[in-house]
C-alpha positions in Angstrom: 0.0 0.0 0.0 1.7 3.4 -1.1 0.8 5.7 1.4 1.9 9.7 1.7 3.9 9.8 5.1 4.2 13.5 6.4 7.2 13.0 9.3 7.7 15.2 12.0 10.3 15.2 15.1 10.9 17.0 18.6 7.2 19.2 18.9 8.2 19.7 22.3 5.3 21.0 23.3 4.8 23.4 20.6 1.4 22.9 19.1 0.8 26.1 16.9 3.7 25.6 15.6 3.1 21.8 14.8 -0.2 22.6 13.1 1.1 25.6 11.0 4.1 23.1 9.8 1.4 20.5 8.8 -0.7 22.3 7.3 1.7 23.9 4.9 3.3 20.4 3.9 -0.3 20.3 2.9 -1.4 17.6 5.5 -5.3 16.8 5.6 -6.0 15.6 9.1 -8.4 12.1 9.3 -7.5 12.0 4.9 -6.9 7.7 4.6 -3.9 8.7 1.5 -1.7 11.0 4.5 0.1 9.2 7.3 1.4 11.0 10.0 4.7 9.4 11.9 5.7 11.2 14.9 8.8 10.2 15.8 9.5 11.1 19.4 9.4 14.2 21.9 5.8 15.2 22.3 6.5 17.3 24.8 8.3 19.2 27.5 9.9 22.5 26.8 6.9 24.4 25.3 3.5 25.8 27.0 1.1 24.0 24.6 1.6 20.0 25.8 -1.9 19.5 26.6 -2.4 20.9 23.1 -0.5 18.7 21.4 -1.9 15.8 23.0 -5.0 16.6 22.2 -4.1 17.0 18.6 -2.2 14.0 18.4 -4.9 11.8 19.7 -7.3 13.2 17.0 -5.6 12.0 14.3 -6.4 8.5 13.1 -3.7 7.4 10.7 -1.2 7.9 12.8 2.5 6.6 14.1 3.7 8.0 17.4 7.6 6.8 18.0 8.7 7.2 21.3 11.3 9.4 22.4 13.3 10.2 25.2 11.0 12.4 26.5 8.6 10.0 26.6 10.9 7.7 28.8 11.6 10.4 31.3 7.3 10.9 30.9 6.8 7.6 31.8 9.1 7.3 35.1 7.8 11.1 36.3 4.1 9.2 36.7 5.6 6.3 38.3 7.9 7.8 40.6 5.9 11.0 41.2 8.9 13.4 41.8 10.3 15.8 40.1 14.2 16.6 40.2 17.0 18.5 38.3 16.8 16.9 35.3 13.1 17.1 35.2 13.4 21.0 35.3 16.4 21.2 32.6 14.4 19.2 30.5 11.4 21.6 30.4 9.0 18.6 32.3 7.8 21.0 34.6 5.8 22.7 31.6 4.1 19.2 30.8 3.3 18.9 34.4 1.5 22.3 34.7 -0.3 22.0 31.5 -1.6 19.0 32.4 -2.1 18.7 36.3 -2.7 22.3 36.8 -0.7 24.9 38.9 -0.9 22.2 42.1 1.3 19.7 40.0 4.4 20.2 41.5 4.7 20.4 45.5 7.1 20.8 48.2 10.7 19.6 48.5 10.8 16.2 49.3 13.5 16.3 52.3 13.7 12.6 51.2 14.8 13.1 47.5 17.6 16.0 47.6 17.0 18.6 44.7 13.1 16.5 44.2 9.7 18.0 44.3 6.6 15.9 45.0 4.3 15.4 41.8 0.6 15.9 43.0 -1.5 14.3 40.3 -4.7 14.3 43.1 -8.0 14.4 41.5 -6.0 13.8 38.0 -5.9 10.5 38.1 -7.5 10.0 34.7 -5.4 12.3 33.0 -2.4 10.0 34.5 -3.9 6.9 32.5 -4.4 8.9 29.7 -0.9 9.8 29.6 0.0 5.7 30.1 -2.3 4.7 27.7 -0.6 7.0 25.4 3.2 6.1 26.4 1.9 2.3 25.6 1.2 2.5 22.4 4.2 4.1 21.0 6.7 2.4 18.8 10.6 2.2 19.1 10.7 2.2 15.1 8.4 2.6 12.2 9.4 1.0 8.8 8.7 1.3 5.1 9.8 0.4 1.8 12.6 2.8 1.7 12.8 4.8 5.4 13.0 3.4 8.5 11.5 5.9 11.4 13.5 6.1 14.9 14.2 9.2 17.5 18.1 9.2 17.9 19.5 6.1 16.4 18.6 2.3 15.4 20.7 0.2 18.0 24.4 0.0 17.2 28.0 -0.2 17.9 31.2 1.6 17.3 34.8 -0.3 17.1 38.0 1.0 18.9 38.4 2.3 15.3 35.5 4.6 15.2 34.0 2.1 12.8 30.1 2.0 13.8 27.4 -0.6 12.4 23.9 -0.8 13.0 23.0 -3.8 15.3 22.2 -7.0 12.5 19.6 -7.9 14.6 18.3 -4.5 15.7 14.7 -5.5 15.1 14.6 -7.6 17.7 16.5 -5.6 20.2 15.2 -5.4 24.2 13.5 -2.2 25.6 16.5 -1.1 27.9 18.5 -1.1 23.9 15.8 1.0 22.7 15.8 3.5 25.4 20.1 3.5 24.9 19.2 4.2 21.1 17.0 7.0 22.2 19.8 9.4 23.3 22.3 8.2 20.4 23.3 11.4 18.6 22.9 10.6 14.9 25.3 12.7 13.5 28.2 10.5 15.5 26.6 7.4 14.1 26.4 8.7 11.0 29.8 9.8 10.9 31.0 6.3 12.4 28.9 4.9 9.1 26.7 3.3 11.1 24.3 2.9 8.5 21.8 0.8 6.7 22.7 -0.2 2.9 19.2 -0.3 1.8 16.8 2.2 3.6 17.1 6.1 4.9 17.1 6.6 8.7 14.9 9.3 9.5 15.4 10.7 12.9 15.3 13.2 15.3 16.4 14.2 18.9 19.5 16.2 17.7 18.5 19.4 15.6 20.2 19.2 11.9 21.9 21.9 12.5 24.9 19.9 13.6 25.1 18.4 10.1 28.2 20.9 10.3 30.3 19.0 12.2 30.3 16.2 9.4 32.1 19.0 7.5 28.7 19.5 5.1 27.9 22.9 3.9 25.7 24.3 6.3 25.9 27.0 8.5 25.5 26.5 12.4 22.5 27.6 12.6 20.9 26.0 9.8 17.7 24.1 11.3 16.7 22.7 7.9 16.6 19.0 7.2 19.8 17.1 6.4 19.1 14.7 3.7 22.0 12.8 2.8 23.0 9.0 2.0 21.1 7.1 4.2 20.1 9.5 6.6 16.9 12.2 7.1 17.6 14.1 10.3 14.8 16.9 10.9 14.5 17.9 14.2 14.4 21.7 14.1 14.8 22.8 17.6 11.0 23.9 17.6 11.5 25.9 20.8 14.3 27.6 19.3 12.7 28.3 15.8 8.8 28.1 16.2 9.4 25.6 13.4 8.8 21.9 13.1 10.7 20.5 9.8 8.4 18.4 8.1 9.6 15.8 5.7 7.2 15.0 3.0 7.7 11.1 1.0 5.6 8.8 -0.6 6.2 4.8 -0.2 5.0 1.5 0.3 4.1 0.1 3.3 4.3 -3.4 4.4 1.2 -4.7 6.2 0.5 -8.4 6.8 -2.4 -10.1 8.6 -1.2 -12.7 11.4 -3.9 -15.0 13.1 -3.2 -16.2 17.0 -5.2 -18.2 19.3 -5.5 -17.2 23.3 -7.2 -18.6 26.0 -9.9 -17.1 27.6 -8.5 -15.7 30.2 -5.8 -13.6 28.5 -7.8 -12.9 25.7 -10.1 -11.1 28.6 -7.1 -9.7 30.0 -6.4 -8.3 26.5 -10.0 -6.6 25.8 -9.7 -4.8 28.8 -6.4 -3.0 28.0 -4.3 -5.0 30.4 -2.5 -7.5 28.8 -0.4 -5.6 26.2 2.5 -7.7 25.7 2.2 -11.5 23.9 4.4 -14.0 24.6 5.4 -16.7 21.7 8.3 -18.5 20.4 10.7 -16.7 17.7 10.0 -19.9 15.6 9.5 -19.5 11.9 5.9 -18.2 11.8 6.7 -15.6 14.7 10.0 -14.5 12.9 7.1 -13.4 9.8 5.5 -10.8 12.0 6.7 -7.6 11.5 6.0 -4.0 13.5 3.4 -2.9 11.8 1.5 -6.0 10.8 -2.1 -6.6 12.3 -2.9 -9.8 14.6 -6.0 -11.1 14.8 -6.2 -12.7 18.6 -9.3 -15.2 18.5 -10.9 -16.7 21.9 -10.3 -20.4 22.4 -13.4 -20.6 24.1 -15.7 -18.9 21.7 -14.0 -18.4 17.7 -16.8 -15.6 17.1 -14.7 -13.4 19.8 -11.7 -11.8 18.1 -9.8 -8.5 18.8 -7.7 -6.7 16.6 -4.4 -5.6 17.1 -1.5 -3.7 15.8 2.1 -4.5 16.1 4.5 -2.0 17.8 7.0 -4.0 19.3 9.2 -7.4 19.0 11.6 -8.0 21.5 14.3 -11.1 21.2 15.6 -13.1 24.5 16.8 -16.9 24.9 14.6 -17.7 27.2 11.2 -16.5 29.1 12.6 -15.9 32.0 15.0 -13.3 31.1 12.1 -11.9 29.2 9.7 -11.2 32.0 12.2 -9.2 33.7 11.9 -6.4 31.3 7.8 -6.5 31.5 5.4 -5.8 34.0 3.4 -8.7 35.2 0.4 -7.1 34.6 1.1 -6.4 30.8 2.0 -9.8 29.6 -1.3 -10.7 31.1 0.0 -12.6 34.7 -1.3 -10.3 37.6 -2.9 -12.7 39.1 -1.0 -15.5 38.9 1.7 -16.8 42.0 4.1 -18.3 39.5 6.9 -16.4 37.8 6.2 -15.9 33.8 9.2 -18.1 33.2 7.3 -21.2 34.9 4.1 -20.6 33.4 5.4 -20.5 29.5 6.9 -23.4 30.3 3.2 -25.3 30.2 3.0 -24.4 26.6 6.3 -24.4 25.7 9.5 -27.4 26.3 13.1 -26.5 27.1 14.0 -27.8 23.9 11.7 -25.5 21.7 13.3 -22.3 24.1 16.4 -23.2 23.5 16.5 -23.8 19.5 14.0 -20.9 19.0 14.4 -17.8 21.7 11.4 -16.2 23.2 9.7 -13.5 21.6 7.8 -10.4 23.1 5.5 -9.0 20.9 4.0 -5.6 22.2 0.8 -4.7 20.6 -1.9 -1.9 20.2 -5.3 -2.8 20.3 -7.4 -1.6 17.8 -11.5 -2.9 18.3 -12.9 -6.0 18.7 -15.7 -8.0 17.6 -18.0 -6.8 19.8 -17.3 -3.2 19.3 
């Protein structure tokens, strides 16, 4: 399916600015042909967070990558403090705009430099801000481009010789969030590159394109488009702009059916269970980000739900795997056992061993009865 993608990078909390990009690119909001790919830092920064989100989640056809930002997003709601970091960051703008001018309390004589997060009476507004966090991708892939914040997963020699990861597709979450703060223009200068497909990415402005000893001035904020690279963060803050890159290509979409018991499937209509756990046999290693799954009641085949792909994670065995999930989303809450024990009722020693265990994150979409 050829599809126009408008990308975007690093709104930071700017939403004028964001719509006034978009609608010059000549974006049509809700229009099935445009594609929207977000690819990381929502917010923070700028005074219009709560007006990005709200613009965000009225757009249908969209991909919403996940940034740094969003990592520091998700442990502000779990640890409710704010520190240092928080502040230098610009998260005390996010805070305000959406908890209100009680959002961020006293010192905490317990956490040096730390103020207390008050999210009372807000409690929705926290899940709404989880439920969002959950259903963003590490990457986003086409024909040609392959959509990430910093960098995909990679290494660079004693040499300075860099190479994206062979397997980066399948890296864990703790990878991810390294990747995140990768500065592309020092993988790009290590060659840490793909042969076949552009990285498009973000988190750095282009406008260090001129340490790579291009042509561009220092404070050039327009896209760097080179071999194998689309870096378009514009420093929004800075420039009231958002750089929006404008392509048109395929993308791959394949339709995978799975079977779950009644239990989990239950778990996974009520937005709990967001994480499936399989082997990374043959069929699995056919799934792609991006693909649909179509999760069918053992108990009752006329109960289906629909589901998007936004994450495949890679392990050797199930046990190291749960450590990097919640209980909860992989669908055990309630049960005494460790995740490791119970995949082993479906699942031999001999099958984990030859084939790896496989995480597969997904976004659910509707179900049958909806």
């Amino acid at each position: 399916m050829n599809r126009k993608i408008f990308a975007v990078s690093d709104i930071h909390g700017c939403c004028d600015a964001l719509k006034r990009s978009l609608e010059e690119a000549g974006f049509v909001k809700n229009d099935d042909g445009c594609l929207l790919i977000v690819i990381g830092d929502c917010f923070d920064r700028g005074d219009e967070n709560r007006e990005v989100f709200d613009f965000l989640n009225g757009i249908k056809n969209k991909i919403i990558i996940r940034g740094n930002h969003e990592d520091m997003l998700e442990q502000l709601l779990e640890k409710k403090h704010i520190g240092r970091s928080g502040f230098s960051n610009g998260m005390d703008t996010t805070m305000y705009s959406f908890f209100g001018e009680q959002a961020i309390g006293d010192l905490d004589v317990y956490y040096q430099f730390s103020y207390k997060l008050n999210f009372r009476g807000r409690e929705s507004v926290v899940e709404e801000l989880r439920t969002f966090l959950s259903q963003t991708y590490d990457y986003f892939e086409t024909e040609h481009y392959i959509f990430t914040h910093g960098w995909l997963p990679a290494v660079v020699d004693e040499e300075g010789n860099g190479a994206v990861k062979e397997a980066f597709r399948y890296e864990t979450p703790s990878e991810w969030k390294r990747a995140r703060f990768t500065e592309w223009y020092r993988m790009y200068g290590a060659g840490a590159v793909l042969k076949d497909k552009t990285i498009v990415c973000g988190h750095r402005t282009s406008r260090f394109a001129c340490l790579l000893g291009e042509r561009r001035e220092p404070d050039d904020y327009s896209p760097f488009m080179a071999k194998g690279i689309a870096a378009i963060d514009t420093s929004t803050v800075q420039s009231g702009k958002v750089n929006v890159l404008v392509i048109e290509d395929e993308l791959y979409e394949a339709t995978h059916e799975m079977t779950l018991r009644a239990d989990p499937f239950r778990r996974m209509r009520n937005g709990k269970k967001r994480v499936e756990l399989r082997l990374l046999d043959e069929k699995r290693k056919n799934v792609r980000v991006g693909d649909r799954i179509v999760f069918t009641n053992a108990e009752n085949e006329d109960e289906k739900i629909y589901a998007r792909v936004i994450g495949l994670h890679a392990y050797p065995d199930f046990d190291s795997l749960a450590s990097d999930f919640f209980r909860s989303e992989m669908g055990f809450e309630d049960c005494v056992e460790c995740a490791g024990d119970i995949m082993r009722q479906y699942y031999s020693d001999a099958d984990v061993s030859q084939y790896g265990a496989l995480a597969i994150r997904v976004r659910i979409e509707s179900d049958s009865d909806s």
